[in-house]
N, CA, C and O of each residue as an XYZ file, in Angstrom:
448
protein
N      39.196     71.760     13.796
C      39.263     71.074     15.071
C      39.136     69.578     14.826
O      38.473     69.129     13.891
N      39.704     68.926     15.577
C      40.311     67.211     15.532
C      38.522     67.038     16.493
O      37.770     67.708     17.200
N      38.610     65.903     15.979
C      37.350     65.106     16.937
C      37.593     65.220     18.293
O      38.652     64.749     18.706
N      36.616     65.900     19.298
C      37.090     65.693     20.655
C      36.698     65.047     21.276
O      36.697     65.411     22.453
N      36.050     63.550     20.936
C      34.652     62.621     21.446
C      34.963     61.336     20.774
O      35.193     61.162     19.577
N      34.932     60.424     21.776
C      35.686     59.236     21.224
C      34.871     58.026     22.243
O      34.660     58.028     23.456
N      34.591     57.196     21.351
C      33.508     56.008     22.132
C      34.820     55.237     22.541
O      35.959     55.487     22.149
N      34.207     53.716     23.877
C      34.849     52.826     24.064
C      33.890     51.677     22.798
O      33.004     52.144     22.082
N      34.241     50.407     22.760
C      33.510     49.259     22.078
C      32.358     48.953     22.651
O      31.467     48.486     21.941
N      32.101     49.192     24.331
C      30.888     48.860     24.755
C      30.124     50.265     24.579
O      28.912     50.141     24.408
N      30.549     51.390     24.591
C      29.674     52.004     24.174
C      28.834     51.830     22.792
O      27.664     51.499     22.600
N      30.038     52.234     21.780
C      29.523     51.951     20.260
C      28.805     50.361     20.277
O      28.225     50.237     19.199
N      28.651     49.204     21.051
C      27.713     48.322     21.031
C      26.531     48.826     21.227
O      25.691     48.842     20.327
N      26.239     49.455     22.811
C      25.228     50.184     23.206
C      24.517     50.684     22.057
O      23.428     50.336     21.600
N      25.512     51.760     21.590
C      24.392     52.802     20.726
C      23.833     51.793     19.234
O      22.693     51.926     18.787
N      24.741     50.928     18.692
C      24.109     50.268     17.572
C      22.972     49.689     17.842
O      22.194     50.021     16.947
N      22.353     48.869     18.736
C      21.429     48.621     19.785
C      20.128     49.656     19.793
O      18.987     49.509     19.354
N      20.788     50.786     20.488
C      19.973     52.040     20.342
C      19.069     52.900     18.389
O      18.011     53.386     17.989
N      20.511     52.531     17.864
C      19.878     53.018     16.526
C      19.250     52.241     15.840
O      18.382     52.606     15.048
N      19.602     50.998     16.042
C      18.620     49.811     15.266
C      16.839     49.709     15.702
O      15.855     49.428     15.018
N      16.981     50.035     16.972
C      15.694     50.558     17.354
C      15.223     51.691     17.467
O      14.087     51.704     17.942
N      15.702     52.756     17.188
C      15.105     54.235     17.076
C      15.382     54.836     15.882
O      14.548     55.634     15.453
N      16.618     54.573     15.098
C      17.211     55.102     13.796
C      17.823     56.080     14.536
O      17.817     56.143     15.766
N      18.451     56.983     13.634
C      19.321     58.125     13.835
C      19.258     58.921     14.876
O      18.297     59.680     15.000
N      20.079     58.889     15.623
C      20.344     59.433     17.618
C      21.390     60.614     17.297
O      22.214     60.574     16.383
N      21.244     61.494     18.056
C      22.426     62.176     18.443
C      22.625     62.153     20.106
O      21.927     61.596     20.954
N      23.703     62.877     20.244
C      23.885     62.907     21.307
C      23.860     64.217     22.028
O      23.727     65.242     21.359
N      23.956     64.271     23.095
C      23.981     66.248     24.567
C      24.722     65.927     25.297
O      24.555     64.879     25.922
N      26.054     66.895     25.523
C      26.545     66.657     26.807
C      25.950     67.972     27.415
O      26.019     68.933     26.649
N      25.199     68.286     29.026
C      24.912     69.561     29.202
C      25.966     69.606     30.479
O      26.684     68.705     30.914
N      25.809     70.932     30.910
C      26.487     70.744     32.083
C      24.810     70.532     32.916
O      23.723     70.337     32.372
N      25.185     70.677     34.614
C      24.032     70.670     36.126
C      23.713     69.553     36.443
O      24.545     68.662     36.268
N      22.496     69.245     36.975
C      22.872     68.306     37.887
C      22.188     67.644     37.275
O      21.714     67.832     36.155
N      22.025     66.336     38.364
C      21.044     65.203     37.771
C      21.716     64.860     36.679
O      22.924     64.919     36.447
N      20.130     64.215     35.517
C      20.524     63.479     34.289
C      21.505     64.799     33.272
O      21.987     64.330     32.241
N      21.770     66.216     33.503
C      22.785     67.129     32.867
C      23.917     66.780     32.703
O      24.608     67.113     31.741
N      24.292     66.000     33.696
C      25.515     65.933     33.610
C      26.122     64.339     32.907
O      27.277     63.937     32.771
N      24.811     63.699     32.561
C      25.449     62.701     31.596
C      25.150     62.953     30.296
O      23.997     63.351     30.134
N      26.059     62.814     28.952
C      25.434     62.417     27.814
C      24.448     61.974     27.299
O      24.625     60.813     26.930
N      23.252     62.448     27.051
C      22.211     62.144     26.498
C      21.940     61.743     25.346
O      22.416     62.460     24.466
N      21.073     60.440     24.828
C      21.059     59.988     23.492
C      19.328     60.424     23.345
O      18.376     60.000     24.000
N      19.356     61.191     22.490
C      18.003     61.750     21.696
C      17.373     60.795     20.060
O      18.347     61.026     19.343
N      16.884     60.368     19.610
C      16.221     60.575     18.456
C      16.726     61.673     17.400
O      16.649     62.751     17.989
N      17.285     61.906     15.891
C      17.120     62.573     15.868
C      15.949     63.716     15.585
O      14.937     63.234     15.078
N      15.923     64.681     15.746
C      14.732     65.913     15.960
C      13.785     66.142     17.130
O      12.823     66.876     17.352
N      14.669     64.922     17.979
C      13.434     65.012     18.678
C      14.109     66.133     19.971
O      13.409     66.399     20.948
N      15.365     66.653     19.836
C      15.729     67.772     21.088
C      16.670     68.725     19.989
O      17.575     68.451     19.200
N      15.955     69.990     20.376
C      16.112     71.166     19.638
C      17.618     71.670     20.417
O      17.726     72.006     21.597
N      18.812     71.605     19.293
C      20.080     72.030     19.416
C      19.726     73.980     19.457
O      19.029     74.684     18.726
N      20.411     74.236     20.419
C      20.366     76.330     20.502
C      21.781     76.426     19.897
O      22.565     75.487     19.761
N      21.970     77.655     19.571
C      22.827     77.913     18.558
C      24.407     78.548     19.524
O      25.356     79.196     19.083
N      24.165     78.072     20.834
C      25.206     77.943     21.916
C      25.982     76.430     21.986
O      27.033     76.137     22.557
N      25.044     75.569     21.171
C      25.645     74.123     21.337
C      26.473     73.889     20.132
O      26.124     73.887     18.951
N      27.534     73.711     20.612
C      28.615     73.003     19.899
C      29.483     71.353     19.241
O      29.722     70.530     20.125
N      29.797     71.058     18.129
C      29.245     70.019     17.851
C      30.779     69.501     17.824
O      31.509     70.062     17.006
N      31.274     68.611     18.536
C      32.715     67.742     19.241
C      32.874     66.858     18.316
O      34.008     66.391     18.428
N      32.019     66.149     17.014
C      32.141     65.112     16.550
C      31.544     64.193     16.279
O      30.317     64.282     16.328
N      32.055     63.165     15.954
C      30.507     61.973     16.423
C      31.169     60.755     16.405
O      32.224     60.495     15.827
N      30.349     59.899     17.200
C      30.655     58.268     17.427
C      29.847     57.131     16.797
O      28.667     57.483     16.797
N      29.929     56.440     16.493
C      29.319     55.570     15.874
C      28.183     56.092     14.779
O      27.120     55.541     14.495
N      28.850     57.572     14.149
C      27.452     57.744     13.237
C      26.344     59.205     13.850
O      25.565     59.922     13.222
N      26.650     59.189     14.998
C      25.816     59.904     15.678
C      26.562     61.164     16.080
O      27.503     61.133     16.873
N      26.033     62.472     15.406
C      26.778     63.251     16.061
C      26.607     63.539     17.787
O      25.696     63.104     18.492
N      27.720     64.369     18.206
C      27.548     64.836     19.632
C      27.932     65.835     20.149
O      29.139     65.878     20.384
N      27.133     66.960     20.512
C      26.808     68.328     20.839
C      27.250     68.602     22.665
O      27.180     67.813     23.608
N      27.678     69.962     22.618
C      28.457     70.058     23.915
C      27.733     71.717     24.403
O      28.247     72.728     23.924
N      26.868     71.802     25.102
C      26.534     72.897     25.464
C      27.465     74.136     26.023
O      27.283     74.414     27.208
N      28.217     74.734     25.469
C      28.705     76.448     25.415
C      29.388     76.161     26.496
O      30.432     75.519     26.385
N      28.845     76.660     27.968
C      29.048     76.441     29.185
C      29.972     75.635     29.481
O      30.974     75.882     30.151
N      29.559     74.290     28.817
C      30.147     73.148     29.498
C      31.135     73.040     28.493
O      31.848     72.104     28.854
N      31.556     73.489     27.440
C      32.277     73.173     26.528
C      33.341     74.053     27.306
O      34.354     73.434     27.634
N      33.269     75.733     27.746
C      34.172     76.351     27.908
C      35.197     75.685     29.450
O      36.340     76.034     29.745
N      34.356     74.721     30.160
C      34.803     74.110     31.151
C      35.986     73.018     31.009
O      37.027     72.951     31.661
N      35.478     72.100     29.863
C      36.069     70.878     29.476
C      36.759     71.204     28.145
O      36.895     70.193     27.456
N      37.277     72.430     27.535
C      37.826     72.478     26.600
C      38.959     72.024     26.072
O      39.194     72.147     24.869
N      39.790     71.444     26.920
C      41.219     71.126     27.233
C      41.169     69.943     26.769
O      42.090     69.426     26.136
N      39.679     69.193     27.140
C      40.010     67.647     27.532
C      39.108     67.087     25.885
O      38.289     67.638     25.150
N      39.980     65.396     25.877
C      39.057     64.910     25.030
C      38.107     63.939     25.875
O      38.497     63.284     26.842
N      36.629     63.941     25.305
C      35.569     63.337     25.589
C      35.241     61.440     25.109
O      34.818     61.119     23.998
N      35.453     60.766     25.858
C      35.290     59.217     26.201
C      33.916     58.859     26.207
O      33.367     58.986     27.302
N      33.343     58.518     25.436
C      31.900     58.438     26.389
C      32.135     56.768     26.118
O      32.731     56.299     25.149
N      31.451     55.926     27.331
C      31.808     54.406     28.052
C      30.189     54.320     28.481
O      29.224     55.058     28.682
N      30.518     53.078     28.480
C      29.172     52.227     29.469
C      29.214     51.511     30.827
O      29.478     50.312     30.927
N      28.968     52.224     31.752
C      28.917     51.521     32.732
C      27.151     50.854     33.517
O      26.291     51.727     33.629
N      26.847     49.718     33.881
C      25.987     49.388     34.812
C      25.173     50.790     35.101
O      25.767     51.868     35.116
N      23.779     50.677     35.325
C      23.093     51.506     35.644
C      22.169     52.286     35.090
O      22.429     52.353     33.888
N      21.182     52.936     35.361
C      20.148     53.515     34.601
C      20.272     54.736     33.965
O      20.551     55.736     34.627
N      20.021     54.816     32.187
C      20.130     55.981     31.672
C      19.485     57.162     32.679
O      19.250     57.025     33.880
N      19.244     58.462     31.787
C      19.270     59.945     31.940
C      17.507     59.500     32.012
O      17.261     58.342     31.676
N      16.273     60.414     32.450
C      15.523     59.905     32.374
C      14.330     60.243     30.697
O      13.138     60.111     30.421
N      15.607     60.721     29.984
C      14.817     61.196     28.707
C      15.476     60.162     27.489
O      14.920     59.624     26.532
N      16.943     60.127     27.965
C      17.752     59.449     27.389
C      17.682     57.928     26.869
O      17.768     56.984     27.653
N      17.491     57.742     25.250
C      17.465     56.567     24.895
C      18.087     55.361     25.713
O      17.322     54.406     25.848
N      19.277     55.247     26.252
C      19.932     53.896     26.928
C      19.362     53.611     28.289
O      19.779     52.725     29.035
N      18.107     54.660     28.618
C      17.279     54.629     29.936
C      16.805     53.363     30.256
O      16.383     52.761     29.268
N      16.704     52.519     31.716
C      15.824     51.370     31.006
C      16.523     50.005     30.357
O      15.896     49.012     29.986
N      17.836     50.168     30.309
C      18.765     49.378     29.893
C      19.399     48.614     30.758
O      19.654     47.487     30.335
N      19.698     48.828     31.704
C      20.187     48.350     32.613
C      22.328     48.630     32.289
O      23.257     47.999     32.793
N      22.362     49.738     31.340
C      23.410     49.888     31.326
C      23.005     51.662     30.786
O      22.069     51.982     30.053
N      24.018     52.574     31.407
C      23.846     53.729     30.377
C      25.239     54.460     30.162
O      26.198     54.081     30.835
N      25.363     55.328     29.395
C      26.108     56.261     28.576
C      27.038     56.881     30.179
O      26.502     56.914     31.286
N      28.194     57.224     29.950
C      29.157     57.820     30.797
C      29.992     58.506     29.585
O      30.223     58.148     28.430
N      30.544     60.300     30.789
C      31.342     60.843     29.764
C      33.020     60.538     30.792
O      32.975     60.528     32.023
N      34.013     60.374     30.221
C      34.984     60.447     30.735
C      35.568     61.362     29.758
O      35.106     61.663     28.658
N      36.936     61.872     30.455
C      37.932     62.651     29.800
C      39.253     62.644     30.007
O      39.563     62.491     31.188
N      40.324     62.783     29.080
C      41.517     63.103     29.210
C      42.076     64.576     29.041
O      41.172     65.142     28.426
N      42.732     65.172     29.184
C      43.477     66.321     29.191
C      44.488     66.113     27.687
O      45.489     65.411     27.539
N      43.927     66.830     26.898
C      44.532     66.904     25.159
C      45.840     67.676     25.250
O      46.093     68.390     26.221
N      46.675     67.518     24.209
C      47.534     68.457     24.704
C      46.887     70.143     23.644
O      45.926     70.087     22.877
N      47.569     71.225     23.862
C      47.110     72.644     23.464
C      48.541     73.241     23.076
O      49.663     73.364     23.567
N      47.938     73.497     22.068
C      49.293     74.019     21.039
C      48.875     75.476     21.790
O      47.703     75.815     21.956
N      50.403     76.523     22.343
C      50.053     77.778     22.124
C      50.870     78.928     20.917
O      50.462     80.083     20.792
């Protein structure tokens, strides 16, 4: 499988930012509500991957994990994650920033 997770430049700024002060991050996309439904930047070890989470790739260094569920939803599409204005996830490293993590997507094409 091709990478399905692809930063913009303000993101990958963001996260260098982020790792220079925490070291090694990964990332969560979950599905539900609230902070679920954005990309989450963890520490790594500090959030225990289940063996339902699936791993899309990585951006700037950091891998990034797609929970089962939400993977079988968005399978089609490739994953953008961007920075827009506003307050991270409330666990999520870019919390507190005054900018946080966004997932966008395109529709990939699918060989049958």
């Amino acid at each position: 499988m091709h990478d399905k997770v692809s930063a913009t430049p303000a993101a990958l700024e963001l996260l260098a930012m982020i790792i220079a002060e925490h070291g090694p991050v990964l990332f969560h996309q979950s599905g539900g509500c609230c902070d679920g439904s954005s990309p989450m930047c963890y520490p790594v070890g500090d959030f225990a991957l289940g063996d339902s989470d699936i791993l899309l790739g990585e951006i700037g260094g950091a891998p990034f994990y797609i929970g089962a569920a939400q993977y079988d939803a968005w399978k089609h599409t490739d994953l953008v994650i961007d920075v827009v204005p506003g307050r991270g996830g409330m666990f999520s490293l870019d919390n507190g920033r005054e900018r946080r993590f966004l997932t966008r997507s395109t529709v990939c094409h699918m060989e049958i």
